[in-house]
C-alpha positions in Angstrom: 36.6 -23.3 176.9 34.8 -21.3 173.9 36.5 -21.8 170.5 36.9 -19.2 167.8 37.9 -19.8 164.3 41.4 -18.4 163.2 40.6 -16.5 160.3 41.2 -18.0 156.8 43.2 -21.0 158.5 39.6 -22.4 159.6 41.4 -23.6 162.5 39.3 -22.9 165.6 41.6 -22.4 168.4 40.9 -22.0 172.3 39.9 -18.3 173.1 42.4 -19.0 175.5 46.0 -19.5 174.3 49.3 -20.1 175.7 52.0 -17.7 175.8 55.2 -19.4 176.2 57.9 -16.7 176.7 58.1 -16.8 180.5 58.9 -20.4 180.9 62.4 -20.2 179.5 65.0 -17.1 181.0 62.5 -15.7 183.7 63.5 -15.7 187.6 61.6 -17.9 189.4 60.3 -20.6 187.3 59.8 -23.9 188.5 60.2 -27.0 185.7 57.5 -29.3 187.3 55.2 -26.3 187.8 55.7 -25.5 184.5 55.0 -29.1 183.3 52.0 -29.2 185.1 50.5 -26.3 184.3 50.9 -26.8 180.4 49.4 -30.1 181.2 46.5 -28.9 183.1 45.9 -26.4 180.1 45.3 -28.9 177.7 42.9 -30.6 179.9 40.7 -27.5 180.1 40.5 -26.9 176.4 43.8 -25.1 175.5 45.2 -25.8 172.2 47.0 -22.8 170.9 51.1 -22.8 171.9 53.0 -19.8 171.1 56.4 -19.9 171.7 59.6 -18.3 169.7 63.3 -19.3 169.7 64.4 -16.3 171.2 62.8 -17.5 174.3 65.9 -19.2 175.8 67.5 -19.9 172.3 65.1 -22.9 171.6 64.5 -24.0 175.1 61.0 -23.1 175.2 60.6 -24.4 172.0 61.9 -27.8 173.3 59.2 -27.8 176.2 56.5 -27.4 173.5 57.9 -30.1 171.7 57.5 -32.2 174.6 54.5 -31.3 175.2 53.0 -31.8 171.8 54.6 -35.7 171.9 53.1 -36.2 175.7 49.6 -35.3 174.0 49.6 -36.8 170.1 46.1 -37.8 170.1 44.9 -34.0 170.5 45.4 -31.5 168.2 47.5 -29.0 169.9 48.4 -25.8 167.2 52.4 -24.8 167.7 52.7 -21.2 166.7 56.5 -20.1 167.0 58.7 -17.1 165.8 61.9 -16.2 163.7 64.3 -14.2 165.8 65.7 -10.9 163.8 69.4 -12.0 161.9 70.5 -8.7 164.2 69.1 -10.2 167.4 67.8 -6.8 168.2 64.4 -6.0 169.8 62.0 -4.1 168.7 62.8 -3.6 165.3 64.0 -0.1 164.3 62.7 2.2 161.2 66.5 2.4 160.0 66.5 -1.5 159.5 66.8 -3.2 156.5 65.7 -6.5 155.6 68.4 -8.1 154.9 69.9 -7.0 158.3 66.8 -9.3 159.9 65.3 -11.7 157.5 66.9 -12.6 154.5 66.1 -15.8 152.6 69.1 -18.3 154.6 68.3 -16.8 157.6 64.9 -17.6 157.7 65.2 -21.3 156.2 68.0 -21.7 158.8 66.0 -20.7 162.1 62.4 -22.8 160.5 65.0 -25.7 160.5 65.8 -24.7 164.0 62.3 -24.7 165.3 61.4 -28.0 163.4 64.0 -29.5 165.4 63.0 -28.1 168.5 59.5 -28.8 168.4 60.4 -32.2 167.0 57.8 -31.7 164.6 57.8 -32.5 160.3 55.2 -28.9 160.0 54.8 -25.7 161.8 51.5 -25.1 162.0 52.3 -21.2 162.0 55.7 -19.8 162.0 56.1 -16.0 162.9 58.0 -13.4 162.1 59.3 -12.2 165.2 60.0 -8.3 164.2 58.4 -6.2 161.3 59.2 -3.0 159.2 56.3 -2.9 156.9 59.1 -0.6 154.5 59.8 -4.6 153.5 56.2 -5.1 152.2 57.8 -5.5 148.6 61.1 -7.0 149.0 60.8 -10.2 147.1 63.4 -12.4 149.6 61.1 -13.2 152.9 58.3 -13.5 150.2 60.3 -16.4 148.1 61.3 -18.2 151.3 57.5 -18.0 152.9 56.2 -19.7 149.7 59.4 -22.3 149.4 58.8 -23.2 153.3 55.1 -23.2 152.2 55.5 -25.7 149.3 57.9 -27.9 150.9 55.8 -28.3 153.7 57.6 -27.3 156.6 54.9 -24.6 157.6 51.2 -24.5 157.0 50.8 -20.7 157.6 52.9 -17.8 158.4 52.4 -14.8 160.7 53.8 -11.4 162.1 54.4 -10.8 165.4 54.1 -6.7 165.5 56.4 -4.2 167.2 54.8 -3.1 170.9 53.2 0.2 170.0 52.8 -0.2 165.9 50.0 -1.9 165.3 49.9 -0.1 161.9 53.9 -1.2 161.0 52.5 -3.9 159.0 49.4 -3.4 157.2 51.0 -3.0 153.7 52.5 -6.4 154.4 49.5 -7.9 154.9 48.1 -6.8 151.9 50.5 -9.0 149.8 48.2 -12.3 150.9 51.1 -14.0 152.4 50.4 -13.6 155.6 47.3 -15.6 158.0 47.8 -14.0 161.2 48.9 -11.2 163.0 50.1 -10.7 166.9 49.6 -7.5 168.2 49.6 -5.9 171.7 46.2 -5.3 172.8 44.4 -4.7 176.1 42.2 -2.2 178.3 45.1 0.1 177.7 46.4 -0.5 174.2 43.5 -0.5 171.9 45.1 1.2 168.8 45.0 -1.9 166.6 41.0 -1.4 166.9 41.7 1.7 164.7 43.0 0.5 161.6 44.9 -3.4 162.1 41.6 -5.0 162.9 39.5 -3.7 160.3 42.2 -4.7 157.9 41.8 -7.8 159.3 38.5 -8.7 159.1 38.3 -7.5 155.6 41.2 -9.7 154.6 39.9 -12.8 157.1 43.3 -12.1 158.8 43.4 -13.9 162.3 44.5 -11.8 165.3 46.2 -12.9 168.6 46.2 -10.9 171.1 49.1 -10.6 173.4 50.0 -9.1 176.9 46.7 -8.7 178.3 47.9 -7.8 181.8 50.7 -4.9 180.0 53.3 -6.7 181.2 51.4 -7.3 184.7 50.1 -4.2 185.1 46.7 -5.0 184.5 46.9 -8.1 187.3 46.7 -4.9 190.0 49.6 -6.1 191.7 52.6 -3.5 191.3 53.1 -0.5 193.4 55.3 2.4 192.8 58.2 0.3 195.3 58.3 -2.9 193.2 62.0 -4.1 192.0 62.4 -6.6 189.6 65.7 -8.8 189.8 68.6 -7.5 187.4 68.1 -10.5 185.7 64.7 -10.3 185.0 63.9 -8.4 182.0 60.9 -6.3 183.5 63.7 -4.6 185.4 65.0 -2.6 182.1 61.0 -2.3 181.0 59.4 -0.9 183.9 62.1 2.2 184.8 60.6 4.9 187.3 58.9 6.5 184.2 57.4 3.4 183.2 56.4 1.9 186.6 55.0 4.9 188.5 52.8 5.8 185.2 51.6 2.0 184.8 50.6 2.1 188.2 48.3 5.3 188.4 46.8 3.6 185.2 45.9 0.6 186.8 44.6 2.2 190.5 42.4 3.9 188.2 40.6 0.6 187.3 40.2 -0.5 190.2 36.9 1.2 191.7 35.4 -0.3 188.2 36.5 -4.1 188.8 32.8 -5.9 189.5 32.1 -7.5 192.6 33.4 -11.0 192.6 36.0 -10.4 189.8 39.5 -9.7 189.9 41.2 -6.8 187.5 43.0 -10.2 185.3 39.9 -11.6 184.8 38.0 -8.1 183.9 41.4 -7.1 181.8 40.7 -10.7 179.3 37.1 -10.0 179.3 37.5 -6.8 178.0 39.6 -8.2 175.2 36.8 -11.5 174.6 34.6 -8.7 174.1 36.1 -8.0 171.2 35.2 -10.5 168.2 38.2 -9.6 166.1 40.5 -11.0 168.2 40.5 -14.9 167.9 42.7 -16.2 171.1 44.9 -14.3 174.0 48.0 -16.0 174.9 48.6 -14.8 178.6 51.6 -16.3 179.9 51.1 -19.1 182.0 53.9 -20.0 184.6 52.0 -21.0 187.6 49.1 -23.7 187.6 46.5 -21.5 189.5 47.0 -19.1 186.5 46.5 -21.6 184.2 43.1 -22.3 185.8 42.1 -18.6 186.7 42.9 -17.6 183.0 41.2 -20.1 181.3 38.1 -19.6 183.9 37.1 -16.5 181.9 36.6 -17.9 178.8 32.7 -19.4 179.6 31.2 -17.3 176.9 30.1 -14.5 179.1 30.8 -11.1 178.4 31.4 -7.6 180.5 28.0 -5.9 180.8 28.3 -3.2 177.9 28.4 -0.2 180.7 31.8 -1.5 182.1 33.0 -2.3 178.5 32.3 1.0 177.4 33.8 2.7 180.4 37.0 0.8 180.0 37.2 1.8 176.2 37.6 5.2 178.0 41.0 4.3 180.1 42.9 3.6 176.6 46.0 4.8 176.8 48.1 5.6 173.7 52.2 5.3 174.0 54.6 5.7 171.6 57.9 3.5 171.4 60.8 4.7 173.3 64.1 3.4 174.3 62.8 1.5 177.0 59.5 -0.3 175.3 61.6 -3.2 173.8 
């Protein structure tokens, strides 16, 4: 596992996170799987957690917690996220703060997650939605400093909307915030335009999440996959959404290198890139644990291939159906 440092934290965190949202209200999960493979993460170098309360109202917060317990004498960094006052996701232009984040509510929910993670200190607490129209509202900026000073959390973050990796750079220009979480992948490479430069100016860190789009980029899905009605990829990918994905992604594949499978070309693209300081894939099965964390050995793409995959970036705009 290769380490990079997480912007002005000076943390350095595995290139290689750990994204925690499937483990808690996805089909198909199995608890000891998911035990092992969290534990087999940590063994190979992982120590970047990022987890949320909206996933399962807490309950993959809880297996964090556990986890951190099970493994005291490593330093394991817990990242976790605020859930909007509205409970609505994304976050919509019309909103106002203190529809999603006013001062109470986000005490109340960092109270929450200490509990939860059964920890005194967040190492970095999230917010889970952003409008950068809330830039200067003074109330999430008086309860980021009080959590700050009381020391419940160390450092604070925004997760972005899928799609606006701009909705927040005004925000991060007030100094209160350390790290940012942003879509970003072969397809979605926006935040290289104007979130990343921001970023290394203001020694911003940058996670980088879904890697695969939402398993697109694993190669897997045809035009006839069904996802259960319970499963939330069933609302996501919608004929318009799948059948699109899809072309996208058989268009990768005559470029996948011999030896190397589309997952493990899709992180490699994003390693490439030294503005981003860890991916948090999520991680339910233990082989992916193993396969994921494989490609960070500090070898990069050949420039050719990262070059030509620059050229399959694929710009969307939210709709009703992006969540």
């Amino acid at each position: 596992m290769e380490y990079r440092r997480f912007g002005r934290t000076n943390w350095h965190v595995s290139e290689m996170g750990y994204g925690m949202w499937g483990l808690a209200g996805w089909t198909g999960n199995d608890q000891r799987e998911i035990e092992n493979s969290l534990d087999r993460s940590v063994e190979l170098g992982c120590n970047f957690f990022d987890t949320a309360w909206g996933y399962g109202a807490g309950k993959s917060e809880q297996i964090l917690g556990a986890l951190l317990k099970k493994h005291s004498s490593k330093k394991l960094y817990a990242a976790t996220k605020i859930p909007p006052m509205n409970f609505k996701w994304p976050s919509k232009k019309e909103f106002k703060l203190e529809e999603c984040f006013p001062y109470k509510h986000i005490v109340e929910y960092t109270e929450k997650s200490l509990h939860n993670l059964n920890v005194e200190c967040i190492d970095l607490q999230q917010f889970h939605v952003w409008e950068d129209d809330w830039a200067s509202n003074d109330d999430w900026k008086k309860a980021v400093e009080d959590l700050k000073k009381s020391g419940k959390v160390k450092h604070f973050g925004i997760s972005v909307n899928r799609w606006e990796p701009n909705n927040v750079l005004e925000t991060l220009k007030t100094g209160l915030i350390d790290s940012v979480q942003v879509i970003y992948n072969i397809f979605d490479q926006n935040p290289e335009d104007l979130l990343f430069p921001l970023c290394k100016k203001l020694d911003i860190a940058v996670i980088a999440r879904v890697p695969f789009d939402e398993g697109t980029l694993t190669g897997t899905f045809t035009k006839e996959t069904v996802f259960p009605k319970n499963d939330w990829r069933s609302t996501y990918f919608v004929p318009e959404n799948l059948n699109s994905s899809v072309d996208h992604a058989n268009a990768l594949k005559p470029l996948i290198p011999s030896g190397m499978t589309m997952p493990e070309m899709a992180l490699r693209f994003i390693l490439g890139n030294d503005e981003v300081h860890t991916i948090i894939p999520g991680m339910r099965k233990l082989n992916h644990v193993v396969s994921n964390i494989a490609a960070s050995d500090g070898k990069r793409l050949e420039d050719s291939l990262q070059e030509k995959l620059k050229n399959h970036r694929w710009d969307r705009t939210p709709t009703e159906w992006s969540q």
